[in-house]
VODREN-31827 format. One record per residue: x, y, z of N, C-alpha, C, O in turn; residue number from 1; residue in three letters. Coordinates in steps of 0.05 Angstrom, whole numbers, plus 5000, padded with zeros to 4 digits. Example, Ala and Ser with C-alpha at 12.3 -4.5 7.8 and 13.67 -1.06 7.14 Angstrom:
% VODREN-31827
NODE;nxx;nyy;nzz;caxx;cayy;cazz;cxx;cyy;czz;oxx;oyy;ozz;seq;type
NODE;5264;4886;5156;5246;4910;5156;5264;4934;5156;5285;4934;5169;1;ALA
NODE;5257;4955;5142;5273;4979;5143;5258;5001;5157;5268;5023;5161;2;SER
% end
This chain:
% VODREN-31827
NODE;nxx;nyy;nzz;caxx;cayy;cazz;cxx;cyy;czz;oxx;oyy;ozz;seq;type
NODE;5017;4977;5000;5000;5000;5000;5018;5025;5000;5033;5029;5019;1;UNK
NODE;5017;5044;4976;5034;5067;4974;5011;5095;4996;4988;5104;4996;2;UNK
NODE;5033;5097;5008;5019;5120;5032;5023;5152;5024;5040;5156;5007;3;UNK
NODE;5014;5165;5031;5016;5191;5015;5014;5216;5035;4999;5210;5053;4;UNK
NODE;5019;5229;5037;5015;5265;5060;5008;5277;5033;5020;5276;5012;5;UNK
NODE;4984;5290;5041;4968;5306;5016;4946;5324;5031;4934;5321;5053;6;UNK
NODE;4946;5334;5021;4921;5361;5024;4891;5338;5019;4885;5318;5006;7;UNK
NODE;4873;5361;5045;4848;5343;5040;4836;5378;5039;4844;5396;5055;8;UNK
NODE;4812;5383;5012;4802;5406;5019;4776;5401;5029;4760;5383;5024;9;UNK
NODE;4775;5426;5050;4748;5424;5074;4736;5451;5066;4746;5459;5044;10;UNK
NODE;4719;5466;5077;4705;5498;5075;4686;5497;5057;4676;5478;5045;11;UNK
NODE;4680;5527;5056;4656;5527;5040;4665;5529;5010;4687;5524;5001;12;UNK
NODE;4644;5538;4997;4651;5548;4964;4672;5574;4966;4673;5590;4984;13;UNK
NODE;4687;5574;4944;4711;5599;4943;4730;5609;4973;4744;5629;4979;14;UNK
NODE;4722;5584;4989;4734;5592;5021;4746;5567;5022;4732;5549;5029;15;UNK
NODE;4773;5561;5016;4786;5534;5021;4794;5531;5043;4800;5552;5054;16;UNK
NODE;4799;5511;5055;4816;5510;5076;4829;5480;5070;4822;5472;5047;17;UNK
NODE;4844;5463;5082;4857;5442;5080;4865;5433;5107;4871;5445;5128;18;UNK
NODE;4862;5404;5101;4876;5386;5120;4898;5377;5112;4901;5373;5088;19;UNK
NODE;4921;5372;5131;4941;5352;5112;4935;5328;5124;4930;5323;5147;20;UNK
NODE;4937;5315;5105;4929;5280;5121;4941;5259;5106;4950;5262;5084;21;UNK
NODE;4943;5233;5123;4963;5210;5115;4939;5192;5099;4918;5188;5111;22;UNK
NODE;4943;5182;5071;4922;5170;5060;4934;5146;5041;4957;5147;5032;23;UNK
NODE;4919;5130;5037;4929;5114;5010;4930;5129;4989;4914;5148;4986;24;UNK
NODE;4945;5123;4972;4955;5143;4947;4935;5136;4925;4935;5149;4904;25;UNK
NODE;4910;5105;4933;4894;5105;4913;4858;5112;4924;4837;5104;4912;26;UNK
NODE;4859;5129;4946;4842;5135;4950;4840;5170;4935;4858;5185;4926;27;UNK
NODE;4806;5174;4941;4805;5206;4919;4818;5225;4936;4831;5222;4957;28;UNK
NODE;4813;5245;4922;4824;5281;4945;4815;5278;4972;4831;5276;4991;29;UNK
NODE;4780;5278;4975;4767;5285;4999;4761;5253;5017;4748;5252;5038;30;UNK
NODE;4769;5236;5007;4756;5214;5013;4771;5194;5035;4787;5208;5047;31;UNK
NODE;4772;5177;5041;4789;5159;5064;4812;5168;5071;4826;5175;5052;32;UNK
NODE;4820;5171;5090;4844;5178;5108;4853;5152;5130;4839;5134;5139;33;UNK
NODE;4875;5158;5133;4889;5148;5155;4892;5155;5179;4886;5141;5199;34;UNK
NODE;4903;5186;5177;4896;5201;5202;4903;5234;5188;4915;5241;5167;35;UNK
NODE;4895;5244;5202;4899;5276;5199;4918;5295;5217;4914;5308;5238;36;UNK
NODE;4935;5293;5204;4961;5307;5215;4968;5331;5220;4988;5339;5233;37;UNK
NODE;4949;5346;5207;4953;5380;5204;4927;5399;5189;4910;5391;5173;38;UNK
NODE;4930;5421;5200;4912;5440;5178;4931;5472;5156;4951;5485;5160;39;UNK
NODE;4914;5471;5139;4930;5491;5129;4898;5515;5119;4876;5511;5110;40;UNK
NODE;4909;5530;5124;4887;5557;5115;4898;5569;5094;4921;5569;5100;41;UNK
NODE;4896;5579;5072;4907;5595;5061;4895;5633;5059;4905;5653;5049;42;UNK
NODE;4873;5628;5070;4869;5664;5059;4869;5677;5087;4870;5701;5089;43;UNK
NODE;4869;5657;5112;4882;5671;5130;4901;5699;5127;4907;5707;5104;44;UNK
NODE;4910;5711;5146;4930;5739;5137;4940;5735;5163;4925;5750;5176;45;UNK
NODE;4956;5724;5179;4981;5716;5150;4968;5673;5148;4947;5667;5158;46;UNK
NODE;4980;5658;5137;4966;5641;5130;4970;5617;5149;4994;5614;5156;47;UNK
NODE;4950;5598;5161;4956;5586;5179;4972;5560;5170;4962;5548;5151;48;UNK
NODE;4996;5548;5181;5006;5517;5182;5008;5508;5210;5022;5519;5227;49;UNK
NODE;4993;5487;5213;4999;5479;5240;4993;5449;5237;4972;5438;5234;50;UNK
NODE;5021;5436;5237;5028;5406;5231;5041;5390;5251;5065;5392;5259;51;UNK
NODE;5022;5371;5260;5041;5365;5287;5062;5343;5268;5063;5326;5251;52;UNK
NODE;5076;5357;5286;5107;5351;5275;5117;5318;5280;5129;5306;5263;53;UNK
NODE;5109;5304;5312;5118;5277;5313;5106;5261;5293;5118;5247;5277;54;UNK
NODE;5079;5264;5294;5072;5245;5274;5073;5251;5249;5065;5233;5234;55;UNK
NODE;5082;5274;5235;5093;5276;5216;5123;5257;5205;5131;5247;5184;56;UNK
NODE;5131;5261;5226;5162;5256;5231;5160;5222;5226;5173;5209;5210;57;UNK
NODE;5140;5215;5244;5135;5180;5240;5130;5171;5215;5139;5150;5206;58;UNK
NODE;5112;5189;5201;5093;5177;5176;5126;5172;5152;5135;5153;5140;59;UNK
NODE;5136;5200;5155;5156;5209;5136;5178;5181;5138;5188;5173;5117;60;UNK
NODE;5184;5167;5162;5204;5159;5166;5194;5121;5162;5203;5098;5159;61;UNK
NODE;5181;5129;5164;5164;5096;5156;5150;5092;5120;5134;5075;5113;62;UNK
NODE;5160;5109;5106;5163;5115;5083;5136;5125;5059;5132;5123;5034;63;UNK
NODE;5124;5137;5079;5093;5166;5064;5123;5178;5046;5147;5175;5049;64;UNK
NODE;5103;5193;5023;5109;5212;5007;5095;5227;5001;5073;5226;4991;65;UNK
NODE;5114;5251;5008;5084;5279;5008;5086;5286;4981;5103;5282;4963;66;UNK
NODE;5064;5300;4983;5048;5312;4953;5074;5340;4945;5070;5354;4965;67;UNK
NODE;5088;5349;4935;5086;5373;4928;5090;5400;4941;5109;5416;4943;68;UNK
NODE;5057;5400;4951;5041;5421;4959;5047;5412;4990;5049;5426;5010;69;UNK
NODE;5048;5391;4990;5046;5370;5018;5070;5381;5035;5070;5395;5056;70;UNK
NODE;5095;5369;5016;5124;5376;5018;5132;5401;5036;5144;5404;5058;71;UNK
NODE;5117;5427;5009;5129;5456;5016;5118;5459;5044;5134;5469;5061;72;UNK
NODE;5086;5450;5055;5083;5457;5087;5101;5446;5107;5109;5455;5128;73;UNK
NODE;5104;5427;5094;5118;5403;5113;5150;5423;5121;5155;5426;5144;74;UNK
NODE;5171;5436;5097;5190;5446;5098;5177;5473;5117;5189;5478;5138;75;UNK
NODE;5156;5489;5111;5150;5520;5133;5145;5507;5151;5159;5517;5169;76;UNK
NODE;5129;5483;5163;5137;5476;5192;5159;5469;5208;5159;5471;5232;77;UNK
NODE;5187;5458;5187;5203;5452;5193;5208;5419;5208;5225;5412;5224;78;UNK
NODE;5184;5402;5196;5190;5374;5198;5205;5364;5172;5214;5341;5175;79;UNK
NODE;5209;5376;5146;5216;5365;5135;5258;5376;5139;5279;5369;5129;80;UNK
NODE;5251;5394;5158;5285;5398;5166;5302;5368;5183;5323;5355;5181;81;UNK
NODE;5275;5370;5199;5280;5347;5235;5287;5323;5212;5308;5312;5211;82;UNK
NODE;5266;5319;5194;5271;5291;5176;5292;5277;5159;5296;5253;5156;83;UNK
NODE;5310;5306;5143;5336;5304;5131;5360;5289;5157;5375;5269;5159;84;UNK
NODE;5351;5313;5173;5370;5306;5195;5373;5274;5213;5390;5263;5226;85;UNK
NODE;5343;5270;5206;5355;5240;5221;5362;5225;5200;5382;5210;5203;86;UNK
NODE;5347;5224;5172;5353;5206;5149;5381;5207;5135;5396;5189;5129;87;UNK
NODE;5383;5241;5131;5406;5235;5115;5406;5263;5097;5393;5282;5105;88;UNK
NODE;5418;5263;5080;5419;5283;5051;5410;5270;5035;5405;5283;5015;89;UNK
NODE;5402;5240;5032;5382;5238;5005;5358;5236;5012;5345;5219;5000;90;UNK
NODE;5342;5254;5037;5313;5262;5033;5313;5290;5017;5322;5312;5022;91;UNK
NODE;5295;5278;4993;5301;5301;4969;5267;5300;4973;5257;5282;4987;92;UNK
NODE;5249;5327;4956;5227;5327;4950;5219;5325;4922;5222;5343;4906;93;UNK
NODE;5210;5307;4917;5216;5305;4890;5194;5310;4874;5180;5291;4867;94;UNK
NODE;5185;5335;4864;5163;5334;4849;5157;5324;4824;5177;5318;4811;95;UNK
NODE;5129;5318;4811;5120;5302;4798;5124;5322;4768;5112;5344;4766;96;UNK
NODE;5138;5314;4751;5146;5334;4723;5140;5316;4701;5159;5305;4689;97;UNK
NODE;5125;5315;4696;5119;5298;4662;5138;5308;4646;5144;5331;4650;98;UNK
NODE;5147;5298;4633;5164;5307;4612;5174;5287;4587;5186;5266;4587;99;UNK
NODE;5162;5303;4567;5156;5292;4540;5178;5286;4523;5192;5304;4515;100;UNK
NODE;5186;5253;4515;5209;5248;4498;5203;5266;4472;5183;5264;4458;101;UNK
NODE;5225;5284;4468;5220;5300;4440;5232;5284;4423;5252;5275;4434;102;UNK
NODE;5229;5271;4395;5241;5261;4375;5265;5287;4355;5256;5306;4342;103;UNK
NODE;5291;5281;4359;5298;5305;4342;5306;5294;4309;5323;5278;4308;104;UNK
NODE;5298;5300;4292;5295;5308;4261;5320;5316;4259;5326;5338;4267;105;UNK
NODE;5344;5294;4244;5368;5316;4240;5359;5330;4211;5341;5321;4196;106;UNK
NODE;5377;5356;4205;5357;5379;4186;5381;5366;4169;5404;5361;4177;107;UNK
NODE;5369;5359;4139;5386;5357;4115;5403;5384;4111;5395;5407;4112;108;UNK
NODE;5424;5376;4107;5446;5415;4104;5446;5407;4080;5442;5383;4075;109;UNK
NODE;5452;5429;4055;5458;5431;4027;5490;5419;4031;5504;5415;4051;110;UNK
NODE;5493;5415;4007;5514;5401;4003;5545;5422;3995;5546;5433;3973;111;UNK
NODE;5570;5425;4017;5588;5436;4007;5603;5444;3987;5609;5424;3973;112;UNK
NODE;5610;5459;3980;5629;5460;3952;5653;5441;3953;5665;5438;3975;113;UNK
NODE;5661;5428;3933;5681;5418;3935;5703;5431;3944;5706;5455;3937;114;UNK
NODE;5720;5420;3960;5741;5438;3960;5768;5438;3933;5786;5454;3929;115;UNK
NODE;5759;5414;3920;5785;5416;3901;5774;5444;3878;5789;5455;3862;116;UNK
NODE;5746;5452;3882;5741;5481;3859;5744;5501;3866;5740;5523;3854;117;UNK
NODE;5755;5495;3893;5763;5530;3906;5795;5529;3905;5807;5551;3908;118;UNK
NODE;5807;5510;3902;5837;5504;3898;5848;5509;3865;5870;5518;3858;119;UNK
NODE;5825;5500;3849;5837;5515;3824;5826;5541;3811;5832;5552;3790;120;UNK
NODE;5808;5546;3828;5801;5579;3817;5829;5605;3835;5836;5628;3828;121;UNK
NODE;5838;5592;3854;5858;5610;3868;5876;5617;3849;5878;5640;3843;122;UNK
NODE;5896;5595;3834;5916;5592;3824;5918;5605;3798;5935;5620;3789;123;UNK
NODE;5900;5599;3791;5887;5606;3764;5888;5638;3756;5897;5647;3735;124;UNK
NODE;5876;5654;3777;5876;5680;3787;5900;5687;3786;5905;5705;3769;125;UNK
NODE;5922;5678;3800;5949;5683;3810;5967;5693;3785;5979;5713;3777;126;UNK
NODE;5961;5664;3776;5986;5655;3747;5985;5677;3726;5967;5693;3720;127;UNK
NODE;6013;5672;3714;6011;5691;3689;6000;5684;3668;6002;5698;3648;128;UNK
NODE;5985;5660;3668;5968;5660;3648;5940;5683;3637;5929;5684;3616;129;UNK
NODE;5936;5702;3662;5915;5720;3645;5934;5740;3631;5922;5759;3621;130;UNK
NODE;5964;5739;3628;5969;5756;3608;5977;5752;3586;5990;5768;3574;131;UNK
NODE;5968;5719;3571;5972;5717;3554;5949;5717;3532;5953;5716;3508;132;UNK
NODE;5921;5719;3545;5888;5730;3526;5902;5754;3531;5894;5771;3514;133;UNK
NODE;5915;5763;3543;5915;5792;3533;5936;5801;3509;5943;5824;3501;134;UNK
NODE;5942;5780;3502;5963;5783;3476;5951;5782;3456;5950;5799;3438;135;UNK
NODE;5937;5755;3457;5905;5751;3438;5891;5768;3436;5878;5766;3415;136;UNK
NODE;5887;5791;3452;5865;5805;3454;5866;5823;3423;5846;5827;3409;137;UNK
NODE;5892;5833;3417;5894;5847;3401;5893;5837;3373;5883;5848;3354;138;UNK
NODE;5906;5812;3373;5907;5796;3347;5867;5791;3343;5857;5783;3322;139;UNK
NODE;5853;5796;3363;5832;5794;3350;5813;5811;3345;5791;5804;3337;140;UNK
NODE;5820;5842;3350;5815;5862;3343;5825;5867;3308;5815;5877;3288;141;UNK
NODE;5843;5859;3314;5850;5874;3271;5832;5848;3248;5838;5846;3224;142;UNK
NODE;5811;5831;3261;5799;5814;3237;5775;5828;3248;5761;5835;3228;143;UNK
NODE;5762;5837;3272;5745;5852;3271;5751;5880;3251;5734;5888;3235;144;UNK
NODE;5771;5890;3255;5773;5920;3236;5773;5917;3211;5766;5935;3195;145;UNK
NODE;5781;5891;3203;5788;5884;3164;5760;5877;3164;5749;5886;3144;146;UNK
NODE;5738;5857;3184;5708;5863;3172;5696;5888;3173;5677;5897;3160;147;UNK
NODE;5707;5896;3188;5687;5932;3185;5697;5948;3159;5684;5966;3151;148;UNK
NODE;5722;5939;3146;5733;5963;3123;5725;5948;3104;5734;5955;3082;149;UNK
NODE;5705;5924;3102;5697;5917;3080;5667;5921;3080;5653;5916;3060;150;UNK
% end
């Protein structure tokens, strides 16, 4: 049987108040208890916690797991201090985080330039070969001029 420290809500409409209480973890919100360990008010000013602490201390150490919401009162009363201290550093509070396996899509990249076409456009540039169309250049200006004088 998984045991649980959880909020039970009591009051009227839009006036909450809460119990904290020790319950099976498959019973509802308001419904069967074990015992009732504490109350919490919230619209109080300033807000009430008042958790008796031994039997908190028992439930915790005989292996209940509080809710959360359960947890944070449990730490402002300061049983969940008394509790590290006798257990240890691995009383952690561990809240409940769904968290969704994302699938990642690797993105197709375009495809690089070769590098051997960036190796012969360098050279190419360099060399004294562009000054030899420029020798040509002229030998092919005088067959353009002999078609224009005809």
């Amino acid at each position: 049987m998984a045991v649980k420290i959880r909020l039970m809500r009591v009051g009227k409409k839009k006036q909450p108040s809460y119990r904290v209480v020790v319950t099976d973890s498959r019973s509802p919100r308001d419904g069967r208890f074990i015992e009732v360990i504490g109350q919490y008010a919230p619209r109080a000013e300033p807000s009430v916690v008042a958790i008796d602490s031994d039997r908190a201390l028992h439930w915790l150490k005989v292996g209940a797991q509080p809710t959360e919401q359960a947890g944070k009162l449990l730490e402002i009363a300061g049983v969940w201090a008394a509790y590290k201290a006798d257990v240890g550093k691995d009383a952690v509070v561990k809240p409940k985080v769904k968290v969704k396996a994302k699938t990642v899509k690797p993105v197709a990249e375009p495809p690089a330039p070769a590098p051997e076409a960036v190796t012969e456009e360098a050279p190419a540039a360099d060399a004294p070969v562009a000054e030899e169309p420029a020798a040509d250049a002229p030998a092919a200006e005088e067959p353009a001029a002999e078609e224009a004088s005809e």
